[in-house]
VOZA-169289 format. One record per residue: residue number from 1; residue in one letter; chain; z, y, x of N, C-alpha, C in turn. Coordinates in steps of 0.02 Angstrom, whole numbers, plus 50000, padded with zeros to 5 digits. Each point is the difference from the previous one (the first is absolute). Layout:
BEGIN
REC:NUM:A:A:Z:Y:X:Z:Y:X:Z:Y:X
...
END
This chain:
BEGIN
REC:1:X:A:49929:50623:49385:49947:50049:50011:49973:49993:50071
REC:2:X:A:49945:49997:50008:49972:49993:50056:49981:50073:50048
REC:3:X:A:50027:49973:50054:50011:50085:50052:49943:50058:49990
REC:4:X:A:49924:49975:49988:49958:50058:50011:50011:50030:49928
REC:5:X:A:50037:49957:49949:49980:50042:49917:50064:50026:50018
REC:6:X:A:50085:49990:50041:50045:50042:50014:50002:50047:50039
REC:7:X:A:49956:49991:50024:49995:50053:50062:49939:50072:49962
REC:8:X:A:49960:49968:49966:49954:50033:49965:50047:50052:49922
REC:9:X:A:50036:49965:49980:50027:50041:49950:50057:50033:50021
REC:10:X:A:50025:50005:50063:50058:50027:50024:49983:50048:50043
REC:11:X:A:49956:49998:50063:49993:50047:50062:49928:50036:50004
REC:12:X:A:49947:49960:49948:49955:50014:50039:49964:50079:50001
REC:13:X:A:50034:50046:49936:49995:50069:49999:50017:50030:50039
REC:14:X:A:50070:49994:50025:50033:50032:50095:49949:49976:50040
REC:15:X:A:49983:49923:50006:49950:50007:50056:49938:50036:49999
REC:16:X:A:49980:50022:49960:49930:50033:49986:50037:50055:50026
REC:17:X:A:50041:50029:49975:50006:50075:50010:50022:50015:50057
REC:18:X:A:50047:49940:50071:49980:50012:50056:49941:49997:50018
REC:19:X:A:49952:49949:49996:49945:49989:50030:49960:50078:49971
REC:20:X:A:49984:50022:49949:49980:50075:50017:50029:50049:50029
REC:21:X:A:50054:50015:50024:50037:50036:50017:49953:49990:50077
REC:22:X:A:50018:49941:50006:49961:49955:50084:49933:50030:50024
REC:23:X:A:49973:49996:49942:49916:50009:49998:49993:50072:50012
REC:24:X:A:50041:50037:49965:50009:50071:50019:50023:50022:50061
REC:25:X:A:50039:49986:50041:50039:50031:50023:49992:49971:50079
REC:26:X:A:49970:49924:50005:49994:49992:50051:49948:49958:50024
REC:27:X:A:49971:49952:50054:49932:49982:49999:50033:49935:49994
REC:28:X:A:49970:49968:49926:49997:49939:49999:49986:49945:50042
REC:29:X:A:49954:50015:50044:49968:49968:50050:50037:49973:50071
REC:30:X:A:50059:50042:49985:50059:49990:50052:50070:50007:49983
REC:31:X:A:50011:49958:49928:50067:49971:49961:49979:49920:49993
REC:32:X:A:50044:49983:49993:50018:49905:49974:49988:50012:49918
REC:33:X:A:49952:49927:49995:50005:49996:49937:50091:49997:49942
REC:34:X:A:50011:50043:49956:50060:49998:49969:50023:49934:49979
REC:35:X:A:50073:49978:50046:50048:49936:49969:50020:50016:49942
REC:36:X:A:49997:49941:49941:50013:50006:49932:50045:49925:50026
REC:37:X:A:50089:49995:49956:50030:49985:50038:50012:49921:49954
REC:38:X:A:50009:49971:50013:50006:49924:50007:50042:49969:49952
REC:39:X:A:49991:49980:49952:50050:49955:49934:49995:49919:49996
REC:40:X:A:50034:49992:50041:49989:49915:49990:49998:49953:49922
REC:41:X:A:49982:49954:50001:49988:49978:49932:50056:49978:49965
REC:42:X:A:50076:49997:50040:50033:49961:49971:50062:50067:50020
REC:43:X:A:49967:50049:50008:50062:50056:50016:50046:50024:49932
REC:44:X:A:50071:49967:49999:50040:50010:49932:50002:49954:49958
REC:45:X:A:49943:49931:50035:50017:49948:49965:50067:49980:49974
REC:46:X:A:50020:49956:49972:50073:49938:50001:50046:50031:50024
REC:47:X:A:49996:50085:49976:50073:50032:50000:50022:50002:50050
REC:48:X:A:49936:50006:50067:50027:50020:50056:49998:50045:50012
REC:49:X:A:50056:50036:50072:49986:50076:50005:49928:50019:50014
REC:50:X:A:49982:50053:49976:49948:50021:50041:49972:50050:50056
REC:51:X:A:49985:49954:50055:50024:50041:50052:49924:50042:50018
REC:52:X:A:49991:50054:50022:49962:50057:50031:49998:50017:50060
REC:53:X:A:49952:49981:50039:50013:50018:50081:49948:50068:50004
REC:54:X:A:50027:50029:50029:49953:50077:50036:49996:50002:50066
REC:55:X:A:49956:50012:50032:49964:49999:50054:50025:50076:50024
REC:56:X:A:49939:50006:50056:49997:50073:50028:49935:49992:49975
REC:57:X:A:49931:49998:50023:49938:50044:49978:49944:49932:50002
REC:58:X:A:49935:50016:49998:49950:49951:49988:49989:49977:50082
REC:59:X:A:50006:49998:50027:49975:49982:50053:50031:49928:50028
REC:60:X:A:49950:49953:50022:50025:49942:50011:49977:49940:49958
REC:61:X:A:50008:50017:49948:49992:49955:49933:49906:49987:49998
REC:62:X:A:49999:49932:50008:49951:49967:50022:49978:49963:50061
REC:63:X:A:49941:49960:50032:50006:49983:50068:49955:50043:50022
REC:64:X:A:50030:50048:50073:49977:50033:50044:49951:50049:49928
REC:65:X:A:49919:49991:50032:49960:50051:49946:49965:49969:49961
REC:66:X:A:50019:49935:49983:49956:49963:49946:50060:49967:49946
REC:67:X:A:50048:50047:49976:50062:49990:49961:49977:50014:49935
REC:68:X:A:50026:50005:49964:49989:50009:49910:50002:50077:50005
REC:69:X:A:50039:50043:50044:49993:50080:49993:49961:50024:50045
REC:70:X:A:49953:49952:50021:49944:50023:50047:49943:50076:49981
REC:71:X:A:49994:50033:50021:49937:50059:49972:50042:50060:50013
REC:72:X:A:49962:50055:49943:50025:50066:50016:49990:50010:49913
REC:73:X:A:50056:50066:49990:49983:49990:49920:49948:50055:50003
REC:74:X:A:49931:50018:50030:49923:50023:49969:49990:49935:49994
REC:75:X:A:49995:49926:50025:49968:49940:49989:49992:49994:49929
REC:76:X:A:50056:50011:49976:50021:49968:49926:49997:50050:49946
REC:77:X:A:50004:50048:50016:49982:50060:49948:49939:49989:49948
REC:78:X:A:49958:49974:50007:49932:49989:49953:50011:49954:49964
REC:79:X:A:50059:49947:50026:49993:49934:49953:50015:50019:49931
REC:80:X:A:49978:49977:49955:50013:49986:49928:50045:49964:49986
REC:81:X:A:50035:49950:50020:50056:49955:49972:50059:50041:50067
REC:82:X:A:50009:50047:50029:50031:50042:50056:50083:49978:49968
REC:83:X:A:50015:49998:49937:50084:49985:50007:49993:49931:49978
REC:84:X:A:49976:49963:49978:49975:49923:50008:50008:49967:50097
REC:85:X:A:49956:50047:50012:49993:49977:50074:50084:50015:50023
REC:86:X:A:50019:50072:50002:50049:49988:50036:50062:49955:49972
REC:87:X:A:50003:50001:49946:50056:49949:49968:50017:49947:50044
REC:88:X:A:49942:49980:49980:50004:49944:50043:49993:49974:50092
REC:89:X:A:50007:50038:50028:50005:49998:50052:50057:49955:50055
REC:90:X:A:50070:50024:49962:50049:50007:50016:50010:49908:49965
REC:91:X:A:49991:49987:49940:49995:49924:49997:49965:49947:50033
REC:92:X:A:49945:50016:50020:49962:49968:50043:50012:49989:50056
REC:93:X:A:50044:50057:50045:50026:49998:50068:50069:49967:49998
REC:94:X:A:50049:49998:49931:50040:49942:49994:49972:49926:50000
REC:95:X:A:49967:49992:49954:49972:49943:49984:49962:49947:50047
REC:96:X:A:49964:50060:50044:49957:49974:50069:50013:49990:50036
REC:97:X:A:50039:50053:50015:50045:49984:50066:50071:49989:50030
REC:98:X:A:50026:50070:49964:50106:49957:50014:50013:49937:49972
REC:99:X:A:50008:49984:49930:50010:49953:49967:49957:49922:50034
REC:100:X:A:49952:50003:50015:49985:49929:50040:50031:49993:50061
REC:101:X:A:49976:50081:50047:50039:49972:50082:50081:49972:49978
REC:102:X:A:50046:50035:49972:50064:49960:49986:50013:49942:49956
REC:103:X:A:49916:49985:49969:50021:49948:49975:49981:49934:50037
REC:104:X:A:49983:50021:50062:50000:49952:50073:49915:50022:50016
REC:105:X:A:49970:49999:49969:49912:50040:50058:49991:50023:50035
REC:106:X:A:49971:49982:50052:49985:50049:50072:49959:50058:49992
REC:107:X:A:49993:50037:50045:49938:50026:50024:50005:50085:49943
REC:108:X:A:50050:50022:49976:49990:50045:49906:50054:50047:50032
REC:109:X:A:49988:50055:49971:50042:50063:50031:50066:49990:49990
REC:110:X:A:50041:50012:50039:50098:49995:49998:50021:50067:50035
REC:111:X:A:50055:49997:50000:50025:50046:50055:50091:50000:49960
REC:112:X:A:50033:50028:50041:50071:49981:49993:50042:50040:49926
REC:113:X:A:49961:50062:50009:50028:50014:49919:49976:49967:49958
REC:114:X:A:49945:49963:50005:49987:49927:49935:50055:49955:49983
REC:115:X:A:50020:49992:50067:50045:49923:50024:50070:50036:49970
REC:116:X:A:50000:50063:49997:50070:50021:49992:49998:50026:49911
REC:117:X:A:49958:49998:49982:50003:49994:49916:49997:49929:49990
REC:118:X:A:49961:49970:50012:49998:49929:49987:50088:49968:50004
REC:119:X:A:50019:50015:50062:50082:49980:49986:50042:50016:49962
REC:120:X:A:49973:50089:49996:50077:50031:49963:49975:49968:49927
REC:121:X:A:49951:49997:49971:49989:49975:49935:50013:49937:49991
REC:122:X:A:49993:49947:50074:50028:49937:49971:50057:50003:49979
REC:123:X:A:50047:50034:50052:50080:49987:49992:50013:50039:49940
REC:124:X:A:49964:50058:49974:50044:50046:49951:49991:49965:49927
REC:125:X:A:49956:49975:49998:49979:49962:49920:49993:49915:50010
REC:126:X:A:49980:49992:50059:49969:49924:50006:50081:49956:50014
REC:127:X:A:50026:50038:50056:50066:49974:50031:49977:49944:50066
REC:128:X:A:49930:50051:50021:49993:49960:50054:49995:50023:50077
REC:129:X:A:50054:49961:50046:50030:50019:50048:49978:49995:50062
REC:130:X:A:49955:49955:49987:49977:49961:50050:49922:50015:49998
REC:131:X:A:49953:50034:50059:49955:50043:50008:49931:49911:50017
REC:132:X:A:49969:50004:49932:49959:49942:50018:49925:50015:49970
REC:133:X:A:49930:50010:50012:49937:50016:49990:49987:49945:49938
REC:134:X:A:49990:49996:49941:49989:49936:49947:49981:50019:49927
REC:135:X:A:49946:49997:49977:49953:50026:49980:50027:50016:49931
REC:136:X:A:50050:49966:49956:50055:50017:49937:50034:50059:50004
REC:137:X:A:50020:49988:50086:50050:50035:49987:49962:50086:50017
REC:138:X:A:49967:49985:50028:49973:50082:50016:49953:50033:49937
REC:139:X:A:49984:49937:49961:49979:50040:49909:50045:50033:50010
REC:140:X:A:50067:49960:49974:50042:50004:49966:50022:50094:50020
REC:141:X:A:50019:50005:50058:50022:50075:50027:49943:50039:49997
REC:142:X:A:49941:50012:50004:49947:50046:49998:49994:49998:49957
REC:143:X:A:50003:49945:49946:49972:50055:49929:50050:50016:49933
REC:144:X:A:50067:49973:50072:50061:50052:49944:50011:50070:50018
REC:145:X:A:49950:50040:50047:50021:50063:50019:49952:50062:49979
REC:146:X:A:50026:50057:50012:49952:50049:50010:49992:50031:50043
REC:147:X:A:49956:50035:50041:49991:50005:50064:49939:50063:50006
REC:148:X:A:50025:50076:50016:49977:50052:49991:50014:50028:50083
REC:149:X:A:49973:50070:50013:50016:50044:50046:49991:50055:49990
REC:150:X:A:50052:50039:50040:50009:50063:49976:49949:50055:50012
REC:151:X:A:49934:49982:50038:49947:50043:50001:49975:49932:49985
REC:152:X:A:49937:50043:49963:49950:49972:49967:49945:49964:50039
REC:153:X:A:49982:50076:50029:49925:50021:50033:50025:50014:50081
REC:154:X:A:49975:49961:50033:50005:50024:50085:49962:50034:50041
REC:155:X:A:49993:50017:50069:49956:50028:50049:49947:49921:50008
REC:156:X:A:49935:49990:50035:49981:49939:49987:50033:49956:50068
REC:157:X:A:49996:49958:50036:50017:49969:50045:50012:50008:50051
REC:158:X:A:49903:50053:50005:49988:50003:50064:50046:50061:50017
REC:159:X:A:50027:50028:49959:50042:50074:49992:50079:49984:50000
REC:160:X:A:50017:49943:50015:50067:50001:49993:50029:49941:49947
REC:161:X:A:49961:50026:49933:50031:49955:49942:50054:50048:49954
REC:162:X:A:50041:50039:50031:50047:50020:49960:49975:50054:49976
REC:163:X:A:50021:50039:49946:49962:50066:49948:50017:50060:50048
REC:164:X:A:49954:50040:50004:50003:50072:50048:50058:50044:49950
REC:165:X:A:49999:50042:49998:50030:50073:49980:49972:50014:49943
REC:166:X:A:49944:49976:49995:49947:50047:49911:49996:49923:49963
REC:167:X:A:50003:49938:50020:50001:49961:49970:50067:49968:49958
REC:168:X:A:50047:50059:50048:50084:49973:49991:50011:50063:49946
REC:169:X:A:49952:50068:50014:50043:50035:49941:49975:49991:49933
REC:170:X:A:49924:49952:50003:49967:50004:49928:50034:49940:49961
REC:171:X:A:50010:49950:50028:50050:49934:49981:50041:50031:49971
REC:172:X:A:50064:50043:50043:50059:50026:49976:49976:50067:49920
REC:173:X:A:49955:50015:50000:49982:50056:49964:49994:49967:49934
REC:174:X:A:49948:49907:50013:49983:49976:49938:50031:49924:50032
REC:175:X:A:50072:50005:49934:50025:49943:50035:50012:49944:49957
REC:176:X:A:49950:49938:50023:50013:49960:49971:50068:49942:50018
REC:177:X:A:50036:50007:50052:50065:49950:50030:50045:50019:49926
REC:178:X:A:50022:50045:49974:50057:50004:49959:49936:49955:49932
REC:179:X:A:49972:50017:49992:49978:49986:49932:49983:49906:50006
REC:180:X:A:49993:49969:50083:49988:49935:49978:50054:49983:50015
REC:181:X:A:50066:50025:49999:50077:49959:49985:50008:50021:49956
REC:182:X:A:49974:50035:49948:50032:50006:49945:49965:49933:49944
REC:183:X:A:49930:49995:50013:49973:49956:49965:50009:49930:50009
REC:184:X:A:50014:49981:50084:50038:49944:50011:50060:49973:49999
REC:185:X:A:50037:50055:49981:50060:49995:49970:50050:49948:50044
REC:186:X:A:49994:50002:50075:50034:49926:50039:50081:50023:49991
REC:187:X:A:50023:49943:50020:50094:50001:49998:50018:50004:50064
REC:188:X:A:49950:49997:50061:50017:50009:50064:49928:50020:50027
REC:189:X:A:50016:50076:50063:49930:50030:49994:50033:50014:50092
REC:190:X:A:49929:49967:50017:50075:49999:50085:49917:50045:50057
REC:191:X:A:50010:50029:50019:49959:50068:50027:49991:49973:50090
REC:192:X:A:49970:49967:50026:50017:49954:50044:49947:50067:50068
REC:193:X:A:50023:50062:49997:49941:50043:50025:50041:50029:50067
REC:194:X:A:50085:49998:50018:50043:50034:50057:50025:50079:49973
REC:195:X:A:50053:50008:50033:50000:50082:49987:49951:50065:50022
REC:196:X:A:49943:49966:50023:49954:50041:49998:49973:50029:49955
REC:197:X:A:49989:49960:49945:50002:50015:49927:50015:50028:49978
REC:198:X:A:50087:50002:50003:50024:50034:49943:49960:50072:49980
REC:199:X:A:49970:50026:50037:50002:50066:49960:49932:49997:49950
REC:200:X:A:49959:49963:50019:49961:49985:49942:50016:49962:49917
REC:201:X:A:50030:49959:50038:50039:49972:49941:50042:50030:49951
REC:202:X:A:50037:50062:50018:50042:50044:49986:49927:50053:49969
REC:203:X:A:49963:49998:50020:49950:50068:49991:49966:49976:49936
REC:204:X:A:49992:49907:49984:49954:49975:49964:50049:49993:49946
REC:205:X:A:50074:49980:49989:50043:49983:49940:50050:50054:49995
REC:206:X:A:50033:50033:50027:50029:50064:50006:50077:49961:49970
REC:207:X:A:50017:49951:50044:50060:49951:49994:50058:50018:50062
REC:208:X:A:50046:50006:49998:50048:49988:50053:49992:49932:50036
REC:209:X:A:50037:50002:50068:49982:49929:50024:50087:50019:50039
REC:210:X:A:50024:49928:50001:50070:50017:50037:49996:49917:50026
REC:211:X:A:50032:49999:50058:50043:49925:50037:50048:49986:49957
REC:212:X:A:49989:49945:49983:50047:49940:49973:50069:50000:50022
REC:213:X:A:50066:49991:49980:50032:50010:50021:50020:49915:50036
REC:214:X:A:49998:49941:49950:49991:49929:50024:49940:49962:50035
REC:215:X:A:49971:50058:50048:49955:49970:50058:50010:50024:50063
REC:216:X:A:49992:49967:50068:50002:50046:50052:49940:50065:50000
REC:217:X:A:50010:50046:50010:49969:50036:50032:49974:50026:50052
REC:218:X:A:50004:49930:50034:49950:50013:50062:49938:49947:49958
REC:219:X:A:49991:49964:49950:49964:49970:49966:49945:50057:49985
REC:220:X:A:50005:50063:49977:49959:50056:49993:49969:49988:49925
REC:221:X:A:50048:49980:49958:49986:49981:49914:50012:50053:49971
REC:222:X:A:49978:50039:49957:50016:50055:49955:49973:49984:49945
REC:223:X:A:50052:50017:49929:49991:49973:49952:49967:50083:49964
REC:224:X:A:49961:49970:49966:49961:50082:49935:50046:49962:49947
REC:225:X:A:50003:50082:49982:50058:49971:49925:49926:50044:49949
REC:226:X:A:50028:49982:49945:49967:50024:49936:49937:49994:49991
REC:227:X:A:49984:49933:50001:49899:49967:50003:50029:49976:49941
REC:228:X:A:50075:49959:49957:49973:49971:49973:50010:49924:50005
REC:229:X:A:50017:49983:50063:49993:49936:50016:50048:50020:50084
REC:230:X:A:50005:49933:50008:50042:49999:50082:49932:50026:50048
REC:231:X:A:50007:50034:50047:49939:50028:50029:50031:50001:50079
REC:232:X:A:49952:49985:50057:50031:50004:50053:49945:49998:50038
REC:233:X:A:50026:50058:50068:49942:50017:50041:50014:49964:50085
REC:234:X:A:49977:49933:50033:50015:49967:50046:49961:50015:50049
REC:235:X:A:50012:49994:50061:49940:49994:50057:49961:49975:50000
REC:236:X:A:49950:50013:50019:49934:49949:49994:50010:49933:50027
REC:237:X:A:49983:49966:49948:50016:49902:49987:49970:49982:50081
REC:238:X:A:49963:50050:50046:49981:49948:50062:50029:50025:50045
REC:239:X:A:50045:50074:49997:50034:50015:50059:50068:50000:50020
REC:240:X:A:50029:49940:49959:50071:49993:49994:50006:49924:50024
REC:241:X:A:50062:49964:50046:50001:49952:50037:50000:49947:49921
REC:242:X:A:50019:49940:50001:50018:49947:49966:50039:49995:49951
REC:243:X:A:50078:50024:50044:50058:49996:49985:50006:50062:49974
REC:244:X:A:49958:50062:50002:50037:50056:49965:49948:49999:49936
REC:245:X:A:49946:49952:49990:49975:49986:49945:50038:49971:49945
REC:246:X:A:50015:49943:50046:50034:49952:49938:50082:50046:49979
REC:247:X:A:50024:50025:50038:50043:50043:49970:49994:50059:49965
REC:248:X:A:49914:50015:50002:49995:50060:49934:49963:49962:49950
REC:249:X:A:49989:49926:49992:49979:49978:49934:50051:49938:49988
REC:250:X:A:50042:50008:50026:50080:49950:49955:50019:50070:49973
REC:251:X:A:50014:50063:50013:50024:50067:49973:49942:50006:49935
REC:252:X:A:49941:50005:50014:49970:50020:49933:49996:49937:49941
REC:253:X:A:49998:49951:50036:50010:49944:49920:50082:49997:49974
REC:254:X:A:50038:50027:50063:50043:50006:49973:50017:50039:49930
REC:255:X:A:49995:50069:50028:49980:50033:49935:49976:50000:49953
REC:256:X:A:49911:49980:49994:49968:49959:49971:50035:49964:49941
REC:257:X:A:50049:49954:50029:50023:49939:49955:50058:50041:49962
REC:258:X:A:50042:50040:50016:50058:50059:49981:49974:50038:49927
REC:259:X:A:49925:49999:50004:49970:50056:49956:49944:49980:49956
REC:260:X:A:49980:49937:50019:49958:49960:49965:50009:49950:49973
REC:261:X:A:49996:49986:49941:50032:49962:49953:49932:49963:49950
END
């Protein structure tokens, strides 16, 4: 099935019903167009796990202000193909841009939580250890994943980027994060947002979250029980050294491999 007819028969009623909620409640003219969240083409292929990365919010995603989530959502409000358009957004900014810069291209948006999915997915499915830009291999990990955030809709750029207070309670009010893990159904759903989070996260799935008992805890890993699937909430993939990376993704494929069969 191809992502805009999955994404179209699965989410696209929640997204409507934030985006009015939006239209109501606050000025379009100064929100981010809504992230509709990312299904690679080969995600669950060949009986691999399927892994789910979550973000913190829209901001970032694209280059500088001429990115794929470039505008304000009044821009897009009139369009006629409006969940067509956004569907696809989120493929295009794979396709255009992560997936070539790692598959060795210059000059195309990166930044270190790229580089740090790109690894943990080599090693967790690929079994690859060794951190190299090559154009197979970075298909290969981008379009075995799915790749969402836990706000939708942001403040716009020039404002920060992250969702204010009325943008954070209408998200939480109409919530689409529980409903696209339920439809994506991943076997590993890893929340890569810090404990700053938690309480949204807690506000959006209404899950317990507890420390692992077989990790350090100065690692700052907390596992959500009852999604369903192994679920785990990490520091953000760019503010953690090397070494305390690669020791929280030998721990999650560990698991991973324990529970996935």
């Amino acid at each position: 099935m191809q992502f805009q007819e999955w994404a179209s028969k699965n989410l696209k009623h929640r997204y409507f019903s934030l985006i009015k909620r939006l239209e109501n409640e606050v000025d379009p003219d100064k929100c981010t167009i809504p992230f509709v969240p990312y299904r690679g083409s080969a995600y669950g292929n060949d009986n691999k796990p399927k892994i789910l990365v979550i973000g913190k919010a829209t901001y970032g995603w694209g280059k500088r202000e001429a990115g794929q989530g470039r505008g304000t959502l009044k821009d897009v409000l009139k369009r006629d193909d409006l969940w067509e358009y956004l569907a696809k957004l989120p493929k295009e900014f794979m396709e255009g841009q992560i997936i070539p810069f790692y598959g060795g291209e210059r000059g195309l948006y990166h930044s270190n939580f790229w580089n740090r999915i790109f690894r943990l997915t080599g090693w967790c499915l690929y079994g690859y250890q060794v951190y190299e830009r090559e154009q197979r291999r970075s298909e290969e990990c981008f379009r075995s994943i799915a790749w969402s955030n836990v706000f939708k809709v942001g403040a716009l750029k020039s404002e920060g980027g992250n969702p204010n207070k009325d943008l954070i309670s209408i998200q939480k009010d109409v919530n689409t994060l529980e409903e696209e893990i339920k439809v994506l159904r991943p076997d590993v759903a890893i929340f890569s947002t810090g404990p700053n989070y938690d309480e949204h996260i807690k506000a959006f799935l209404k899950k317990p979250m507890k420390v692992p008992k077989d990790i350090g805890p100065e690692l700052g890993v907390k596992e959500i029980e009852g999604l369903g699937c192994l679920a785990f909430r990490t520091y953000h993939f760019q503010s953690r050294s090397n070494q305390d990376f690669k020791q929280v993704v030998n721990y999650i494929c560990g698991r991973m491999n324990e529970t996935v069969t």
